[in-house]
N, C-alpha and C positions, 0 to 999 in steps of 0.2 A: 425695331424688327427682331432683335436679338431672341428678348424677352417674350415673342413666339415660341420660340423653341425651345426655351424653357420653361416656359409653362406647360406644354403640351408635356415635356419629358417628368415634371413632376407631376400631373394628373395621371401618367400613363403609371410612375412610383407608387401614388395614392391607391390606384385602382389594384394594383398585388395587393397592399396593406388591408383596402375594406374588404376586399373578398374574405384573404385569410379569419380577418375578424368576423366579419359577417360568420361565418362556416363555425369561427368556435362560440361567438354566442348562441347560435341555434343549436350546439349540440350540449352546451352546458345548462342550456335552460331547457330544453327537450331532448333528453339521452333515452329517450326509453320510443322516443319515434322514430321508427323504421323510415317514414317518409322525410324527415329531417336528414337519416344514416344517407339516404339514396341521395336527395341535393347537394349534400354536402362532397360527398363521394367522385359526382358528378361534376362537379364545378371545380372540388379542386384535379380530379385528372385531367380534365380538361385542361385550367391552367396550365399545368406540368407540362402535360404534350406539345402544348403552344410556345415553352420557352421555359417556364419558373419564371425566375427574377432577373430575367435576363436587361429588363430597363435596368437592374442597379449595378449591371458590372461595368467597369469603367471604360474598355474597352469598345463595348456600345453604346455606351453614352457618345464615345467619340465621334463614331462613325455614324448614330444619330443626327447629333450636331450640324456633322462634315455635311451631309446627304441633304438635312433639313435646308441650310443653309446656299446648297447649289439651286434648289427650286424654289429657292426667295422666302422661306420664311423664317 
């Protein structure tokens, strides 16, 4: 059962990582598109507003855990 909740908290890890990635390879393979500048722009405020990388501070990883673990998984 454990091993729910950490998988879910390492996809939820993964998911900061490809975004970031995702954002710098469409701007270093397309720097000269505006429509590249606006998704990119977009996605990562978005992110930001939502938390940043708030799954890696360890603090919430606890309370993840704690929380996951009361509603069985």
């Amino acid at each position: 059962m454990a091993i729910r909740r950490y998988f879910l908290q390492v996809v939820v890890m993964l998911g900061d990582v490809c975004l970031l990635l995702a954002c710098l390879y469409l701007l270093c393979n397309y720097p000269q598109s505006i429509f590249v500048w606006l998704i990119c722009a977009a996605g990562f405020f978005s992110w930001k507003r939502s938390g940043g990388f708030m799954a890696w501070r360890p603090d919430n990883i606890r309370n993840f855990m704690a929380n996951a673990k009361k509603i069985g998984l």
